[in-house]
TIDREN-282509 format. One record per residue (C-alpha): x negated, y, z negated. Coordinates in steps of 0.02 Angstrom, whole numbers, padded with zeros to 5 digits, always signed. Each point is the difference from the previous one (the first is absolute). Example, Ala and Ser with C-alpha at 12.3 -4.5 7.8 and 13.67 -1.06 7.14 Angstrom:
2
-00615-00225-00390;-00069+00172+00033;
***
This chain:
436
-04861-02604-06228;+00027+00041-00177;+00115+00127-00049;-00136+00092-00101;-00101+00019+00178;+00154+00016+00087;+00017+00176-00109;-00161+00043+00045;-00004-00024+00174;+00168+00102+00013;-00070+00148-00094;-00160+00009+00090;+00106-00001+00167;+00108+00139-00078;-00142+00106-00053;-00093-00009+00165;+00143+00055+00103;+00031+00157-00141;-00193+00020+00038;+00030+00007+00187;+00153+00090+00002;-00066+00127-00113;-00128+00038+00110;+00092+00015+00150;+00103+00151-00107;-00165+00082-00041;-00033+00158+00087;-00154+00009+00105;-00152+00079-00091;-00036+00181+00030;-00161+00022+00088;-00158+00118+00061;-00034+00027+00162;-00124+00091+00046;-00077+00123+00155;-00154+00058+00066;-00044+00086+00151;-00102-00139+00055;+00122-00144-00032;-00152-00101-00099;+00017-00109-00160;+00193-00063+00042;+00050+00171+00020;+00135+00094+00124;-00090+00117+00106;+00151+00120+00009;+00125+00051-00128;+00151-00029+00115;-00063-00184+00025;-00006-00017-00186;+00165+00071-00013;+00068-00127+00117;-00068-00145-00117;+00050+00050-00158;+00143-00061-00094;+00103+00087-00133;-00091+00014-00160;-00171+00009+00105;-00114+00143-00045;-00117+00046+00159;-00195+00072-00039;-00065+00113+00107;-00183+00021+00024;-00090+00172+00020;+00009+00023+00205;+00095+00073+00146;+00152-00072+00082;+00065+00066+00143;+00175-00052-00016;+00181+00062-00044;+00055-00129-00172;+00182-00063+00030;+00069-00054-00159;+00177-00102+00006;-00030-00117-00140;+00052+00048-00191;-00119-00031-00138;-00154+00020+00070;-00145+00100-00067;-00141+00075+00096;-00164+00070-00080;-00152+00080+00041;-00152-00026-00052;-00038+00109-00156;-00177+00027+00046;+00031+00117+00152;+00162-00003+00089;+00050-00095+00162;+00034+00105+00153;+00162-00029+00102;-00049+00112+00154;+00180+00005+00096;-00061+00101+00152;+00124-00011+00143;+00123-00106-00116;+00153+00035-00064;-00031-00006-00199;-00152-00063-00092;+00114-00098-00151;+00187+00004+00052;+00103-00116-00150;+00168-00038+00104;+00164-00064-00064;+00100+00028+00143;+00039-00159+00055;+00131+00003-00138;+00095+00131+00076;+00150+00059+00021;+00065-00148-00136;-00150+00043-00131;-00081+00151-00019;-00126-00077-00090;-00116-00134+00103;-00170-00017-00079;-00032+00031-00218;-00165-00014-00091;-00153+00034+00108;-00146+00113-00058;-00126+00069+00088;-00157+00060-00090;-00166+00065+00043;+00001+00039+00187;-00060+00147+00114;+00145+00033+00131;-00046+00112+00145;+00027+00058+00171;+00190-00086+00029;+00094+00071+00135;+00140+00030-00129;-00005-00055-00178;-00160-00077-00092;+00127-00072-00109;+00189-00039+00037;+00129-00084-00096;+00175-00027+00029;+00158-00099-00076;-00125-00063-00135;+00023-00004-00197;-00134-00010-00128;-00164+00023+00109;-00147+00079-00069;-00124+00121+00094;-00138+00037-00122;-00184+00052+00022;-00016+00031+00165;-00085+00140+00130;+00141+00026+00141;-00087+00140+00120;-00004+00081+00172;+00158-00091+00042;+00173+00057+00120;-00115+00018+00169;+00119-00021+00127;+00097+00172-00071;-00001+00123+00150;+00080+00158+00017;+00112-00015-00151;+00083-00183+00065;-00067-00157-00030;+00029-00093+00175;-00003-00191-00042;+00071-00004-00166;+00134-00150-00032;+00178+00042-00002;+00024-00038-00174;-00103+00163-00060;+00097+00146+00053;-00040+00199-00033;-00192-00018+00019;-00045+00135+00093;-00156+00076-00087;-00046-00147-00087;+00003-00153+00058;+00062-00086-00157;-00182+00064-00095;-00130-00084-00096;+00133-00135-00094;+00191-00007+00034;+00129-00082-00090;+00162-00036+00077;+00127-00092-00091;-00123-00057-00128;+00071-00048-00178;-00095-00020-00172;-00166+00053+00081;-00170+00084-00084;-00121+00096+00115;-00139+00033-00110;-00161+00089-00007;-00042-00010+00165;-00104+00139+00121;+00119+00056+00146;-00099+00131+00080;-00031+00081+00190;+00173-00079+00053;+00150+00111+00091;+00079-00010-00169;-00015-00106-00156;+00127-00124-00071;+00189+00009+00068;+00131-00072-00083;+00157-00028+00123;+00154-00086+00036;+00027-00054+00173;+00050-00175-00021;+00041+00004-00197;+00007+00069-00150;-00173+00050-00076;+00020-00012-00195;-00103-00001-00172;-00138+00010+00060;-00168+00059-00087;-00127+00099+00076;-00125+00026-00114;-00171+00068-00022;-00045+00013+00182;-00133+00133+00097;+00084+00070+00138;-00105+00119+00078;-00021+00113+00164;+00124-00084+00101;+00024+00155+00103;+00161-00021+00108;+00125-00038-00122;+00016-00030-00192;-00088-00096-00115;+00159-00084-00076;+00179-00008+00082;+00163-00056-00033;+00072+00034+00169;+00195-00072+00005;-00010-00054+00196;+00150-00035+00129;+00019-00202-00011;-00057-00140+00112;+00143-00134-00041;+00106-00022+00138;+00183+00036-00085;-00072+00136-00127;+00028+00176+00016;-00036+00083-00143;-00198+00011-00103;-00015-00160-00118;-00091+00115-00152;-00153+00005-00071;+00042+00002-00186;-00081-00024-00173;-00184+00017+00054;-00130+00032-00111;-00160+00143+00050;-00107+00011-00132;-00185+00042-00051;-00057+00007+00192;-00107+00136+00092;+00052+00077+00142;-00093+00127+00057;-00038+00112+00189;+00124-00093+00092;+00112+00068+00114;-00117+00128+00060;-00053-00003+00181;+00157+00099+00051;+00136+00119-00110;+00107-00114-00070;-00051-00162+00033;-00013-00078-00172;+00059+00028-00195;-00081-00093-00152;+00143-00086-00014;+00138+00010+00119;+00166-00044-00031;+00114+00003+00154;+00172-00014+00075;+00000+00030+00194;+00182-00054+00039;+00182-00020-00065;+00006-00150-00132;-00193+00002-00060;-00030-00080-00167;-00134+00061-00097;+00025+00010-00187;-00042-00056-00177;-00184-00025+00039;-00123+00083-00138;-00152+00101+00079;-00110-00006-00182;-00176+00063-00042;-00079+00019+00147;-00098+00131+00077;+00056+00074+00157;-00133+00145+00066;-00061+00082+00146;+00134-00069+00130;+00093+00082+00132;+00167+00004-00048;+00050+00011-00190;-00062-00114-00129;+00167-00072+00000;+00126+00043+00148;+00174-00057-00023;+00109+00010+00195;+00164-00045+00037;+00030+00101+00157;+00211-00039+00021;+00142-00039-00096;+00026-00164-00051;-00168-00042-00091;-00034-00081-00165;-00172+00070-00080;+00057-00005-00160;-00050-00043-00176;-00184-00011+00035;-00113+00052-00134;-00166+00104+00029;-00088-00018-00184;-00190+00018-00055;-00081+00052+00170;-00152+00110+00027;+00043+00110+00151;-00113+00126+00091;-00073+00087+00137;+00143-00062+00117;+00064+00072+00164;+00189+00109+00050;+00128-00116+00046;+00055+00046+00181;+00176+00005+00135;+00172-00025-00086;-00094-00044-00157;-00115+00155-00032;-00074+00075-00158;-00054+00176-00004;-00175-00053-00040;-00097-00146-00052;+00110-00116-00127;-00046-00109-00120;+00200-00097+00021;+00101+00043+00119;+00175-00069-00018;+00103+00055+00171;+00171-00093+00024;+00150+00046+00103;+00063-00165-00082;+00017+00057-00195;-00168-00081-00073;+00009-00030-00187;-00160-00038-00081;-00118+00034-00151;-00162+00079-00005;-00086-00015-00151;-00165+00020-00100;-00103+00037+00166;-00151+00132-00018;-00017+00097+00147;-00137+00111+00072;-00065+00093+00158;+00176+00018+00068;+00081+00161+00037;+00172-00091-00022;-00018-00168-00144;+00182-00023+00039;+00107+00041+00132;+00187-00058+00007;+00115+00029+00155;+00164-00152-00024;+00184+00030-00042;-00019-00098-00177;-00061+00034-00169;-00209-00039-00034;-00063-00035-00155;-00187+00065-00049;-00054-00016-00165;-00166-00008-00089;-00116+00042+00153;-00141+00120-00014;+00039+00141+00098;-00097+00148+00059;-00173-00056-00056;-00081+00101+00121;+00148+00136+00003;+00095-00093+00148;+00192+00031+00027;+00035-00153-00129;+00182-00014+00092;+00084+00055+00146;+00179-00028+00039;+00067+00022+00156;+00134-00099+00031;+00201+00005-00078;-00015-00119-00136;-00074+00011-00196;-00191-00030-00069;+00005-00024-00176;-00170+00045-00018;-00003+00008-00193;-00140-00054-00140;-00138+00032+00141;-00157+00075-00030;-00026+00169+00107;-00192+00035-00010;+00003+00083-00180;+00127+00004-00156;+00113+00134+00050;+00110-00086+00130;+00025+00031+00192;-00012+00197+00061;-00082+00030-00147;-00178+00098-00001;-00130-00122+00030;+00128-00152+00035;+00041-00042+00193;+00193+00019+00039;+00158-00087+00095;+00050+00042+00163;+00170-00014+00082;+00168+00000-00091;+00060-00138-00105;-00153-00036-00115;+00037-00056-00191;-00159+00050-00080;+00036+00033-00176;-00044-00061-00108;-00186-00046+00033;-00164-00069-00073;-00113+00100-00087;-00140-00118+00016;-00049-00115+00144;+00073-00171-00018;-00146-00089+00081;-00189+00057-00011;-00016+00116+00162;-00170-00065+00108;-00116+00133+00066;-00075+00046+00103;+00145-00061+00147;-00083-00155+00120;
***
């Protein structure tokens, strides 16, 4: 052989093995799968058997239907869509969850098991406990869906059957959606309605941080709120003490006649510490509206010593028509906030516009408050009541006219320990009325 085809025949060898090697290295191509309820054209006739199939990467279509079935989902990257044109039914009766995205398995080594799925476009109803539950997960989007009539197997304020890893849900069990240890997460603009409650946000087996919950309708969910961040005892063998639910964004959702069945079942937003060593703080509650529920629009509790509900931020909200708070944490009349801590809570409250509350604010913790730049006493409320030892600096508020609070015309303080001077003289935000 010449050298000339000796060359050649050496380089052709060399760039078909590159060629094969190379393709051995390439990652498998993401694909469609899809499901009807029939099973027809190459389809899965359940979602959980399309589940099973996929691969990372794979994006699983769902056809218009019903699917009697409780969705497992262990693998990470994996997407799972409705069809726009009129969404997919998961009926759960007599099953645990209807969706439940679970990264357990990486426990106690990992808190986080399972990142990237997204589920889109689904009607989730009639679950024994959540329509949609996820735990130890990061980065998982819940967006566009309808989760309703959901947390069936609640009975007589218990919820016999629930897995050990939820504790403290009595009166609830665990509600429309429920994070637990979920990282990096968006619930968004989704219908959570006719549940016990609406979305809780807990930390049995992790911590639950920076999150965004944004733009969702959570609505008549009658036996607890429509939004918590409940710090719960934890389910890790070894820990003691809450893991914190921390750096959480609320904003631009709806939460409206929840909590309502019974006195004090539910706030618009409830932020709460029920034992020694609960973590709930730096999370921003922001422009939302918060009306017509059973406890306050906002209820802050940390019932012992020991608690950390601090540094939270309660900016922008619309907040009306909403119930007393009730037991250790009572208001002497409907509040709009209600911030009750025997642990010293430190937070800000400001640019909120209150209305058809006999109390916008009420304050009852050992600590110093900061309210500034609410309107007050629109409909000639008590703008703010103190009631506990520490300090509300309650100053450049408006009070319902010009003149300032227990003027003629302007609503007043209440309690000891109010800062109101000096004040606004004009509203800081346009004042809606007639009140929802």
């Amino acid at each position: 052989m010449s050298q000339r085809k000796k060359r050649a025949t050496q380089f052709a060898l060399t760039a078909l093995a590159t060629a094969l090697v190379g393709g051995l290295c390439l990652p498998a191509k993401a694909a469609s799968l899809c499901v009807n309820p029939g099973g027809t054209g190459g389809c899965k006739s359940t979602i959980s058997a399309a589940v099973a199939a996929a691969n990372p990467g794979d994006t699983i279509q769902v056809a218009h239907g019903t699917y009697k079935e409780d969705v497992h989902i262990t693998k990470s990257n994996l997407s799972l869509l409705g069809d726009t044109s009129g969404k997919p039914i998961i009926n759960a009766t007599g099953l645990p969850n209807g969706i439940f995205i679970d990264g357990m398995a990486a426990l106690p080594a990992n808190p986080i098991g399972i990142t990237n799925v997204v589920v889109s476009g689904f009607t989730v109803e009639n679950a024994e406990f959540e329509g949609i539950l996820i735990a130890n997960a990061a980065s998982v989007t819940i967006s566009g869906n309808e989760v309703t009539g959901n947390n069936l197997n609640l009975s007589n304020e218990t919820c016999p059957g629930a897995p050990p890893f939820e504790t403290a849900e009595g009166f609830d069990c665990g509600e429309g959606v429920h994070l637990i240890a979920v990282q990096n997460s968006t619930i968004a603009n989704n219908q959570i309605e006719n549940n016990s409650g609406g979305i809780l946000i807990s930390d049995e087996t992790g911590p639950t941080t920076d999150n965004l919950i944004l733009g969702n309708t959570v609505r008549n969910n009658v036996l607890d709120c429509g939004i918590t961040l409940a710090s719960h005892p934890p389910a890790i063998a070894g820990v003691t003490s809450p893991l914190g639910i921390m750096r959480n964004t609320i904003a631009q959702n709806i939460s409206d006649h929840n909590g309502t069945a019974v006195p004090g079942a539910g706030a618009g937003v409830g932020i709460f510490g029920p034992l020694p060593g609960a973590t709930v703080a730096n999370n921003v509650i922001i422009n939302n509206t918060l009306t017509n529920n059973g406890l306050p629009g906002v209820a802050f509790h940390a019932h012992t010593p020991g608690q950390n509900l601090n540094n939270n931020v309660i900016a922008g909200n619309f907040i009306s028509g909403n119930g007393q708070d009730t037991e250790d944490a009572a208001t002497p009349g409907t509040a709009g906030i209600n911030v009750f801590g025997v642990s010293p809570i430190t937070t800000t409250i400001v640019q909120n516009t209150f209305g058809n509350e006999a109390f916008d604010i009420v304050v009852n913790t050992p600590a110093d408050v900061d309210v500034h730049l609410n309107n007050l006493g629109n409909d000639h409320a008590v703008g703010l009541d103190n009631i506990g030892p520490g300090t509300v600096n309650a100053t450049e508020n408006w009070w319902g006219c010009g003149k300032g609070p227990g003027a003629a015309g302007c609503t007043t303080t209440a309690g000891t320990n109010v800062l109101g001077t000096p004040w606004l003289t004009v509203p800081i935000l346009p004042i809606p009325l007639p009140w929802p």
